[in-house]
FINU-16924 format. One record per atom (N, C-alpha, C): residue number from 1; residue in three letters; atom name; x, y, z. Coordinates in Angstrom, 1 decimal, decimal comma, padded with zeros to 4 digits, always signed. Layout:
// FINU-16924
pt k->NUM r->ALA a->CA X->X Y->Y Z->Z
...
// end
This chain:
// FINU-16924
pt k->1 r->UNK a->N X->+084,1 Y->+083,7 Z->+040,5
pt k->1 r->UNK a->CA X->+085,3 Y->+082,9 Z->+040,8
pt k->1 r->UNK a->C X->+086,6 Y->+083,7 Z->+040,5
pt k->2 r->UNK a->N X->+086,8 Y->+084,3 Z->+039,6
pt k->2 r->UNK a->CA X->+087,7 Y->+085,1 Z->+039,0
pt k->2 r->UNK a->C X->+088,0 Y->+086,2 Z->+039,9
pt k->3 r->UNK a->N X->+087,2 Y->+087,4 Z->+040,3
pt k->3 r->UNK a->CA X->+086,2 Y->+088,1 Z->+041,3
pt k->3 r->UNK a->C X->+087,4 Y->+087,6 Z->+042,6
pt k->4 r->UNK a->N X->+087,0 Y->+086,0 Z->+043,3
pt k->4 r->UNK a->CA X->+088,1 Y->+085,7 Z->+044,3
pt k->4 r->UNK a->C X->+089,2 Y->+086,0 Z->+044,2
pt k->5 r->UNK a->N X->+089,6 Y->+085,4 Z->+043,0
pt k->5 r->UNK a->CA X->+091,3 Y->+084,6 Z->+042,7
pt k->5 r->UNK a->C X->+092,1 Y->+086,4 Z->+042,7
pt k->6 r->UNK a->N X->+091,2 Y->+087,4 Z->+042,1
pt k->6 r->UNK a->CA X->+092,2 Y->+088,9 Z->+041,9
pt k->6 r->UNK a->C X->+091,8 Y->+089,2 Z->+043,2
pt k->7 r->UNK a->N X->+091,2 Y->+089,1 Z->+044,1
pt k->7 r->UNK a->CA X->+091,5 Y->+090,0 Z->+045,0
pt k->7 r->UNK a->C X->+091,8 Y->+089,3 Z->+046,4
pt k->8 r->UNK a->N X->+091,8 Y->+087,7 Z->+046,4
pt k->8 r->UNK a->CA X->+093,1 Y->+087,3 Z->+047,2
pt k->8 r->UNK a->C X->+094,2 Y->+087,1 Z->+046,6
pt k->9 r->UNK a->N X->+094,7 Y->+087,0 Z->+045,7
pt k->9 r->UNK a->CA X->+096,1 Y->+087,9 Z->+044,8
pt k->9 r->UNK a->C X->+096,8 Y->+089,1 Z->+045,7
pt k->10 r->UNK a->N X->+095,4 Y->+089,9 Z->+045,2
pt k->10 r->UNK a->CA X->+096,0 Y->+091,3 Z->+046,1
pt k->10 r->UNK a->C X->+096,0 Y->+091,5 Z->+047,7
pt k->11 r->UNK a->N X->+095,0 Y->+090,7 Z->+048,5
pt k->11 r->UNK a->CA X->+095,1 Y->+090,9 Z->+049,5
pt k->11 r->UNK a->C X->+096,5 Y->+089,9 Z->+050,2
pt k->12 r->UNK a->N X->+097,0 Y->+089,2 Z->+049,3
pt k->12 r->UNK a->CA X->+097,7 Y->+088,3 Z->+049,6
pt k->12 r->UNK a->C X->+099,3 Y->+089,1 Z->+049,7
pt k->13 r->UNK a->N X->+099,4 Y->+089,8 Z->+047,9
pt k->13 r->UNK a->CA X->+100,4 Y->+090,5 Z->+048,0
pt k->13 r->UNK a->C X->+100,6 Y->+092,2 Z->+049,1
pt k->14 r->UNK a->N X->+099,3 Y->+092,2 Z->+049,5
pt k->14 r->UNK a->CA X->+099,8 Y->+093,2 Z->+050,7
pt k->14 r->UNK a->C X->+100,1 Y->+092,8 Z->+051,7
pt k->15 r->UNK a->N X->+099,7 Y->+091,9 Z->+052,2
pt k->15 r->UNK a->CA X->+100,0 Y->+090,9 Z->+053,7
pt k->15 r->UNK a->C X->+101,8 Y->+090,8 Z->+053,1
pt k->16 r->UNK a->N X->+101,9 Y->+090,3 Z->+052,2
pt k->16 r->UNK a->CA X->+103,6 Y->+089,6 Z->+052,1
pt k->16 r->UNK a->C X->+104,1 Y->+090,8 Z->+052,0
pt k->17 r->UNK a->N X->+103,8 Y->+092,2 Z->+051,9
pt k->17 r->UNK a->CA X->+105,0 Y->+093,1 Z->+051,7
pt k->17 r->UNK a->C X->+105,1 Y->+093,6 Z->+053,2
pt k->18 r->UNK a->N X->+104,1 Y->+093,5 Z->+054,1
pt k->18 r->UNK a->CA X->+104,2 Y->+093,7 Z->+055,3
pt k->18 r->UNK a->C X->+104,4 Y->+092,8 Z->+056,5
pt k->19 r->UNK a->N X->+103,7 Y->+091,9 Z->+056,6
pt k->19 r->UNK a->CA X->+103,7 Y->+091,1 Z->+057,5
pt k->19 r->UNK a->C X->+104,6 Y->+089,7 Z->+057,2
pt k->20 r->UNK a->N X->+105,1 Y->+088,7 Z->+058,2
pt k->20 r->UNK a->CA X->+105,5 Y->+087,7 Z->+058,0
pt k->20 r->UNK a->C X->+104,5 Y->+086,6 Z->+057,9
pt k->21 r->UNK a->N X->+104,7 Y->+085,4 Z->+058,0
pt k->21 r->UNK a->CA X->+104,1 Y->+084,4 Z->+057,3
pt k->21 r->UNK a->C X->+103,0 Y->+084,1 Z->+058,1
pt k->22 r->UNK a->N X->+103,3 Y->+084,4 Z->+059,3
pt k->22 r->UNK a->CA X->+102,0 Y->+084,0 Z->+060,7
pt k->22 r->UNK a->C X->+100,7 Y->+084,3 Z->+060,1
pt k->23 r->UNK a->N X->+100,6 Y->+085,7 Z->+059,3
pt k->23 r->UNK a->CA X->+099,5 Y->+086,3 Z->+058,7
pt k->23 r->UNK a->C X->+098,1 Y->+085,7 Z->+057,9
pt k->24 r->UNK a->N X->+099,2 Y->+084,5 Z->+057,4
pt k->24 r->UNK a->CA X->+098,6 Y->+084,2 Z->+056,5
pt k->24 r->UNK a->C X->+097,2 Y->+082,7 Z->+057,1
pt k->25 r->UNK a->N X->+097,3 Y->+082,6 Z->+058,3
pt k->25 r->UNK a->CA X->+096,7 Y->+081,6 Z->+058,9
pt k->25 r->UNK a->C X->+095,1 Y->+082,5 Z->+059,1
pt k->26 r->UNK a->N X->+095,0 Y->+084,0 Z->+060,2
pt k->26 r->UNK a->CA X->+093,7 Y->+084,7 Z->+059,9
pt k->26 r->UNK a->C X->+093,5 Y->+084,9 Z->+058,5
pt k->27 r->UNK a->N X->+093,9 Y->+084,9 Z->+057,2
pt k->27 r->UNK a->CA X->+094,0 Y->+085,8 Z->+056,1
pt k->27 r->UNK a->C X->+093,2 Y->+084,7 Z->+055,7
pt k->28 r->UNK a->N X->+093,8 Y->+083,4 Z->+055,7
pt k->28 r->UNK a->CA X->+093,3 Y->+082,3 Z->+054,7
pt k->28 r->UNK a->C X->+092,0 Y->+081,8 Z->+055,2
pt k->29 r->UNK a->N X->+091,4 Y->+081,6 Z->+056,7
pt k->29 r->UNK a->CA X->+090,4 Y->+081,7 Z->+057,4
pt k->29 r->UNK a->C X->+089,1 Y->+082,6 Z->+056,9
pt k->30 r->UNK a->N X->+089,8 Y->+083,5 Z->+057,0
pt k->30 r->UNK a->CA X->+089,1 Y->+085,2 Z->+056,8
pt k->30 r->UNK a->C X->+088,3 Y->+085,0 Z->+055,4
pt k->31 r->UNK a->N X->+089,3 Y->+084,6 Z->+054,4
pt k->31 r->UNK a->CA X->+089,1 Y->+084,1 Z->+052,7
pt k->31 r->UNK a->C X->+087,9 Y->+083,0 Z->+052,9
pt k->32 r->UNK a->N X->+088,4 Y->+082,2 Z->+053,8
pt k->32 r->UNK a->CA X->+087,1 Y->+080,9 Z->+053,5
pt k->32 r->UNK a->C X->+086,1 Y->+080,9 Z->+054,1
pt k->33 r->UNK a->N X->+085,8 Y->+082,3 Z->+055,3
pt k->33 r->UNK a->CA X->+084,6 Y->+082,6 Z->+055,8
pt k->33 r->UNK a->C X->+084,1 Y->+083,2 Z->+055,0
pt k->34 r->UNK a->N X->+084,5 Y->+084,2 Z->+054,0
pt k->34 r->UNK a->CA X->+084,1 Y->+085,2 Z->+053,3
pt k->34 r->UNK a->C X->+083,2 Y->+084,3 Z->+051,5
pt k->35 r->UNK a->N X->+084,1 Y->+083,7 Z->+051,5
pt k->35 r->UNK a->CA X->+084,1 Y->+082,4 Z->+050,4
pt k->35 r->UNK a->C X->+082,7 Y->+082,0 Z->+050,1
pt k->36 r->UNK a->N X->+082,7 Y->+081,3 Z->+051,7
pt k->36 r->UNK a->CA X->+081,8 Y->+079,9 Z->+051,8
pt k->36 r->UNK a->C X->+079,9 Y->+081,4 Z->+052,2
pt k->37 r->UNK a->N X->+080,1 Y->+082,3 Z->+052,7
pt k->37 r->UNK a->CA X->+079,1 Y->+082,8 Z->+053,1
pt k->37 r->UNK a->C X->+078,5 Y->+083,6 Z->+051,9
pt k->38 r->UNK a->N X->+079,7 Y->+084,1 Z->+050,7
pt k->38 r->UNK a->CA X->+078,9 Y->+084,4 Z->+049,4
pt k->38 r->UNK a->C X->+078,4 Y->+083,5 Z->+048,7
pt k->39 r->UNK a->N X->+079,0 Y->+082,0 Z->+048,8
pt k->39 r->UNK a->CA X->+078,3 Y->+081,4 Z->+047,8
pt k->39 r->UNK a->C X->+077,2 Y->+080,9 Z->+048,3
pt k->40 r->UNK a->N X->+077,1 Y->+081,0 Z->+049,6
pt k->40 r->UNK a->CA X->+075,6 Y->+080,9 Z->+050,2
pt k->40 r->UNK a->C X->+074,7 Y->+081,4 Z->+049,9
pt k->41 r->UNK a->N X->+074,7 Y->+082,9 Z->+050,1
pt k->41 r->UNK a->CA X->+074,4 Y->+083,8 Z->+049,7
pt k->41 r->UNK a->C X->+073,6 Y->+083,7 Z->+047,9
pt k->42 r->UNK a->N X->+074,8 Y->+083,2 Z->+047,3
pt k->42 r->UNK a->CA X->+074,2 Y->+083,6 Z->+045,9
pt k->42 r->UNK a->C X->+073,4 Y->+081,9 Z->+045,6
pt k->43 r->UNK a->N X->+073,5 Y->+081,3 Z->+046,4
pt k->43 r->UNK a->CA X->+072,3 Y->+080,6 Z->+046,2
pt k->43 r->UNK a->C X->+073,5 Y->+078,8 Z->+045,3
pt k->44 r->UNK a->N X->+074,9 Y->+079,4 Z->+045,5
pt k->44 r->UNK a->CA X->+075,4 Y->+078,1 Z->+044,8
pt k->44 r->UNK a->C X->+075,6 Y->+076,5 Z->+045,8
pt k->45 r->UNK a->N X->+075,7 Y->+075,6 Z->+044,4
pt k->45 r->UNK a->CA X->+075,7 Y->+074,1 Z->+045,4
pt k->45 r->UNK a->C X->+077,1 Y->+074,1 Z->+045,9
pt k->46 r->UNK a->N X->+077,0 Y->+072,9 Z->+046,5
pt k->46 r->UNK a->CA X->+078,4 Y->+072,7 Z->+047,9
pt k->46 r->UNK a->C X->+079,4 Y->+072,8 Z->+047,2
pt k->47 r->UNK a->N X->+079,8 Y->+072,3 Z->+045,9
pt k->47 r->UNK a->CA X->+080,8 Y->+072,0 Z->+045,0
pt k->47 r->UNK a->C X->+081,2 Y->+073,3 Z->+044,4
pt k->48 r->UNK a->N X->+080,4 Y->+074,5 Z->+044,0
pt k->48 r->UNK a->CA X->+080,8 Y->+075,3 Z->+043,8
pt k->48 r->UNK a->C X->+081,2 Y->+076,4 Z->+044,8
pt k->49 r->UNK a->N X->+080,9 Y->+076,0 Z->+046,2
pt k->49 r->UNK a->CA X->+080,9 Y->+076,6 Z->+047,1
pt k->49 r->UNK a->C X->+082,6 Y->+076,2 Z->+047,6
pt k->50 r->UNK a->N X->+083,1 Y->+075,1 Z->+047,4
pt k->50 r->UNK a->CA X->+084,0 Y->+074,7 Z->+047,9
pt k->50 r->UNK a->C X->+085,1 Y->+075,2 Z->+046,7
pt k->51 r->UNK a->N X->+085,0 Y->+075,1 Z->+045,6
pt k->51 r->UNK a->CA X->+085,8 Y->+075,1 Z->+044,7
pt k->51 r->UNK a->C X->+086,0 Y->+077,0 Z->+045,3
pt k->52 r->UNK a->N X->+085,3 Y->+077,7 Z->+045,4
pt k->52 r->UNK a->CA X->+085,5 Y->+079,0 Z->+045,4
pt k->52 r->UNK a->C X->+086,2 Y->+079,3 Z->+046,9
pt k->53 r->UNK a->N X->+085,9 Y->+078,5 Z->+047,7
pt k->53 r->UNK a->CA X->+087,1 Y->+078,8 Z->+049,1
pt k->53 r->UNK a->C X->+088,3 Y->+077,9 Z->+048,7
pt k->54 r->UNK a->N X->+088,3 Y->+077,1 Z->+047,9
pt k->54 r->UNK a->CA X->+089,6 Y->+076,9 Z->+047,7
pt k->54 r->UNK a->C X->+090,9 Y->+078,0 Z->+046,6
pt k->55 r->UNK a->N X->+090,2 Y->+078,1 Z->+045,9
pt k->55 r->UNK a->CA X->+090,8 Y->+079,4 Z->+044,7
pt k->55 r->UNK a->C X->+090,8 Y->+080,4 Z->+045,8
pt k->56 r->UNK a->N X->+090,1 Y->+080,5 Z->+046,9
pt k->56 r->UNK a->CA X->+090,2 Y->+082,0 Z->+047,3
pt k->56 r->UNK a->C X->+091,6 Y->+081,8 Z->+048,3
pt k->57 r->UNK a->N X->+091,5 Y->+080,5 Z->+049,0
pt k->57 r->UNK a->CA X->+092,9 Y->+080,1 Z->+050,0
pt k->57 r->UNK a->C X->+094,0 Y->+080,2 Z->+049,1
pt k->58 r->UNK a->N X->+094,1 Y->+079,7 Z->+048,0
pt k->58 r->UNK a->CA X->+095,6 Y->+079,4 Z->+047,3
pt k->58 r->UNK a->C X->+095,7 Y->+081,1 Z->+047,1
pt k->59 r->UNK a->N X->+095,0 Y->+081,7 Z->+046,4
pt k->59 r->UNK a->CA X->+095,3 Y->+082,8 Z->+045,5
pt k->59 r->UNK a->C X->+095,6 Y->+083,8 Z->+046,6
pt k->60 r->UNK a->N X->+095,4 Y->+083,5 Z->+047,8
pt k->60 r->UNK a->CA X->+096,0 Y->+084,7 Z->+049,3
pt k->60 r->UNK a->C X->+097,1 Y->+084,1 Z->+049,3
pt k->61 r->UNK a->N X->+097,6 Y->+082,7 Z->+048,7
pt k->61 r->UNK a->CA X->+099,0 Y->+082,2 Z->+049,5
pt k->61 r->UNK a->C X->+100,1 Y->+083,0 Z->+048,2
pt k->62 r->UNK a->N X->+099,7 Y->+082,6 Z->+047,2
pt k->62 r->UNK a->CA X->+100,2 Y->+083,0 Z->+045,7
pt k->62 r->UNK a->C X->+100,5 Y->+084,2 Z->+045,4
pt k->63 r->UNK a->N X->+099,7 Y->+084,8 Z->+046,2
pt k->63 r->UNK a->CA X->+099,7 Y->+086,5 Z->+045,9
pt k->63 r->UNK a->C X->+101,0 Y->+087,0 Z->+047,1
pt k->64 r->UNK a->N X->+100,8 Y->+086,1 Z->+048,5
pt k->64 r->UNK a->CA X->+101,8 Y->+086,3 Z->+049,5
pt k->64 r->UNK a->C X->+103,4 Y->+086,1 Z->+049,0
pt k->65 r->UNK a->N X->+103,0 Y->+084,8 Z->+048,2
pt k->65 r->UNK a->CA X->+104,7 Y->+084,1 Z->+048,2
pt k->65 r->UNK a->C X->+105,1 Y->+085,5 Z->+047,0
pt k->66 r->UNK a->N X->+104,7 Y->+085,9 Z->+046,2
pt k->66 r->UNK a->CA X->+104,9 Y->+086,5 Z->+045,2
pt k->66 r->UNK a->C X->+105,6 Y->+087,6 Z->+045,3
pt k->67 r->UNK a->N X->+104,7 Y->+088,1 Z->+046,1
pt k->67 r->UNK a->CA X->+105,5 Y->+089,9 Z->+046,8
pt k->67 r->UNK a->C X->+106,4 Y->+089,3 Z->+047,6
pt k->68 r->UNK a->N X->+106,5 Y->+088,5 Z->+048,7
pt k->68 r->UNK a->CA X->+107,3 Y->+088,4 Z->+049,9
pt k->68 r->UNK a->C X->+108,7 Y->+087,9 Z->+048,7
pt k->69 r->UNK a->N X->+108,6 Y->+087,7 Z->+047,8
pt k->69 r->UNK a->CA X->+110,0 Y->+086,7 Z->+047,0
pt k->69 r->UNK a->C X->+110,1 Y->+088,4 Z->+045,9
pt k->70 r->UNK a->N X->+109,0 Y->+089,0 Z->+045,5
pt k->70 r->UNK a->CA X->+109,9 Y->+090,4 Z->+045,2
pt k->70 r->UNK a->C X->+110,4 Y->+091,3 Z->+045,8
pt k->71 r->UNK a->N X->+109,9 Y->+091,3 Z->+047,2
pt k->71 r->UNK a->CA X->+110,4 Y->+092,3 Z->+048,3
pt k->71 r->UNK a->C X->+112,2 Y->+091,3 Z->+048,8
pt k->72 r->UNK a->N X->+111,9 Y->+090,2 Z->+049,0
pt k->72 r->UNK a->CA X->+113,4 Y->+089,6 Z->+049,4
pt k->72 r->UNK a->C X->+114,3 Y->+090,1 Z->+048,1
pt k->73 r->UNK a->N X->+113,9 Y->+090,2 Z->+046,7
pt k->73 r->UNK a->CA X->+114,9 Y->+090,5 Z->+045,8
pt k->73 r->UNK a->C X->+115,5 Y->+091,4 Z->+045,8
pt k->74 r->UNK a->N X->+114,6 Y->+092,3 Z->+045,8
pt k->74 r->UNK a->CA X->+114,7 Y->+094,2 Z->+045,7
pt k->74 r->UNK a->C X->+116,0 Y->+094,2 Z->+047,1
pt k->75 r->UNK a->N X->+115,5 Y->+093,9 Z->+048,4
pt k->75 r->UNK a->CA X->+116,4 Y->+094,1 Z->+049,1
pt k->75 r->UNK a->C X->+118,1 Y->+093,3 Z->+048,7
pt k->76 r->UNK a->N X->+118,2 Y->+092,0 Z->+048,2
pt k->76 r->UNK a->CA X->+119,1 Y->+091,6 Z->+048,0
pt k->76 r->UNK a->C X->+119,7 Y->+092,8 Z->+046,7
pt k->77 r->UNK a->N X->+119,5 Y->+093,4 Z->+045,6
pt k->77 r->UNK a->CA X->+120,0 Y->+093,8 Z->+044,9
pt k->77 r->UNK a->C X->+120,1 Y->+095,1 Z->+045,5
pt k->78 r->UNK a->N X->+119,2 Y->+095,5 Z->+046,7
pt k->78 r->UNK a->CA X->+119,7 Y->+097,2 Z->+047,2
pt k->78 r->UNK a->C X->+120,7 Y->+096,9 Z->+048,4
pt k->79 r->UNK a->N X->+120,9 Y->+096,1 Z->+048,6
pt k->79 r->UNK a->CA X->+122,2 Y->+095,6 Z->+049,5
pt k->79 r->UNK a->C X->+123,5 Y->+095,5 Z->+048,4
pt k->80 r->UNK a->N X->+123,5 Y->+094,5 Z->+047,4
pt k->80 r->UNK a->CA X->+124,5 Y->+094,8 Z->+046,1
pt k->80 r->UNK a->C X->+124,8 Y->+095,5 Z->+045,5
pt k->81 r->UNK a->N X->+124,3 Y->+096,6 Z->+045,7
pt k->81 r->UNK a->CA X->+124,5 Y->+098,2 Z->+045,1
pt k->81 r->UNK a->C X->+125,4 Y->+098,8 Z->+046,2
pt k->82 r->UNK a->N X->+125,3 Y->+098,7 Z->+047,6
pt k->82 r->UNK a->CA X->+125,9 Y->+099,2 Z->+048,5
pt k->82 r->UNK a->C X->+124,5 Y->+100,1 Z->+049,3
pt k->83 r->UNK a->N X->+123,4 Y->+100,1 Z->+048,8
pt k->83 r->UNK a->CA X->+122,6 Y->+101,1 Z->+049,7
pt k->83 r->UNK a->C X->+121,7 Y->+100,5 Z->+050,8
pt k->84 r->UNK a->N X->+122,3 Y->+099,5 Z->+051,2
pt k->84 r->UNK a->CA X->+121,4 Y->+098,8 Z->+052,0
pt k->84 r->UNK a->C X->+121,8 Y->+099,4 Z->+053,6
pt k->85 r->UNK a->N X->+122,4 Y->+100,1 Z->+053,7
pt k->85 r->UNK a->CA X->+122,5 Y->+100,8 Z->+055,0
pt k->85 r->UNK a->C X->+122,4 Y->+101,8 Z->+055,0
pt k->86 r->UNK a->N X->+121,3 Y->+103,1 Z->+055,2
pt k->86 r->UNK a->CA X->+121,8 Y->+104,4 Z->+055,0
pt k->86 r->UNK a->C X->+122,1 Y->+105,4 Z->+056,5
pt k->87 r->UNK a->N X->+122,9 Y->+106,3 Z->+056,2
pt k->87 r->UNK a->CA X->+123,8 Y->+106,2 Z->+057,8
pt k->87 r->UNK a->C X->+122,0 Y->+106,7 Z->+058,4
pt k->88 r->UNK a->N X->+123,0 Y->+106,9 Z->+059,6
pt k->88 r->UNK a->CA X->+121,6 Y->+107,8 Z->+060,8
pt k->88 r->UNK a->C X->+121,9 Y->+108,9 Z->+060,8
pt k->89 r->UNK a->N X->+121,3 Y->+109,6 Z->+060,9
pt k->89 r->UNK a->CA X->+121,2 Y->+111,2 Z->+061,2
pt k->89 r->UNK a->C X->+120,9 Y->+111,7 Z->+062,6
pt k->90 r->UNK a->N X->+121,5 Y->+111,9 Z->+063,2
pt k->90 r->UNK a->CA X->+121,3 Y->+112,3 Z->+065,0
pt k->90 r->UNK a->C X->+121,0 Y->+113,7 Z->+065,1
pt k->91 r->UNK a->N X->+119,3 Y->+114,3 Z->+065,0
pt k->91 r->UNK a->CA X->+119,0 Y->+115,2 Z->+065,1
pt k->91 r->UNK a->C X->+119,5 Y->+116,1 Z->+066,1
pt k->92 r->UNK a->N X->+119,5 Y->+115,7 Z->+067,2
pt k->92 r->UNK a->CA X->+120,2 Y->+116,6 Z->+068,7
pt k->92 r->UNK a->C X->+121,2 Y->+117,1 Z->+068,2
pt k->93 r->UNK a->N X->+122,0 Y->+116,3 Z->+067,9
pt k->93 r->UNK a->CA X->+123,7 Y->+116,9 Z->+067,3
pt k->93 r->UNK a->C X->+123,6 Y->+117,8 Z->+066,5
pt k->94 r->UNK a->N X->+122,8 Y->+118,1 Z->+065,5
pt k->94 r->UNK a->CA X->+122,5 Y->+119,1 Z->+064,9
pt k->94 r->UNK a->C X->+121,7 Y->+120,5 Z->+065,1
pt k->95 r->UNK a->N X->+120,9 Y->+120,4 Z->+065,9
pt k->95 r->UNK a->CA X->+120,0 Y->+121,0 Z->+066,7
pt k->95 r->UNK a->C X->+120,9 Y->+122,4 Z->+067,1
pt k->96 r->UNK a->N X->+121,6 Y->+121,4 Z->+068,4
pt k->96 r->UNK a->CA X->+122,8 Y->+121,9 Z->+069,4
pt k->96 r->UNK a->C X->+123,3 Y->+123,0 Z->+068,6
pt k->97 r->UNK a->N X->+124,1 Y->+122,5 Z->+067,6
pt k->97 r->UNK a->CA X->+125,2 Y->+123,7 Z->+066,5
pt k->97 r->UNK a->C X->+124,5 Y->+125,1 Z->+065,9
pt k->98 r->UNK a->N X->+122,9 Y->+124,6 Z->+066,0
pt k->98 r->UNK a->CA X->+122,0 Y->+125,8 Z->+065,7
pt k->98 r->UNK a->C X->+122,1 Y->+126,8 Z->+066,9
pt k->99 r->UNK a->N X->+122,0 Y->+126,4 Z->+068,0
pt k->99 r->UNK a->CA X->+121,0 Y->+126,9 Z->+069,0
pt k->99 r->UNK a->C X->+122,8 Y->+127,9 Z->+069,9
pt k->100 r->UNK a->N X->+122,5 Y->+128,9 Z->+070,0
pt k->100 r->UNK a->CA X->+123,9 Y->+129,8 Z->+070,0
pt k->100 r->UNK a->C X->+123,9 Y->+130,1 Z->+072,2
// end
């Protein structure tokens, strides 16, 4: 059970530093096929089978909201600093001044 909860945690907080929220509909799916077919597998009853796709659904949403609300901060405080735009670099333009 524990086993689930850390590693839809984690799979949860990579989906939120990347993707938007749509993600989380195959992820949580994915979790409760994966869930429901080990506890088959290990031979447990319905109730422990359920309890374990449930801790595995929350702990992908908890791990998502977690990173997606530290990734929104980080950018709000790198925008407050002033570095939230860094210019562009137009390689051609530079290129050009080389090339005689």
């Amino acid at each position: 059970m524990m086993m689930i909860a850390i590693l839809g945690c984690t799979v949860g907080a990579i989906l939120g530093l990347r993707f938007n929220a749509f993600v989380l509909i195959p992820a949580v799916l994915s979790v409760l096929f994966v869930a429901a077919v080990a506890g088959i597998a290990q031979g447990g009853n319905l109730s422990a089978i359920v309890l374990g796709m449930g801790v595995g659904a929350v702990a992908v949403q908890a791990g998502y909201l977690v990173a997606a609300a530290m990734l929104f901060a980080y950018r709000q405080l790198r925008e407050r600093r002033g570095r939230g735009n860094s210019p562009e670099i137009d390689l051609n333009s530079h290129s050009r001044a080389l090339i005689p």
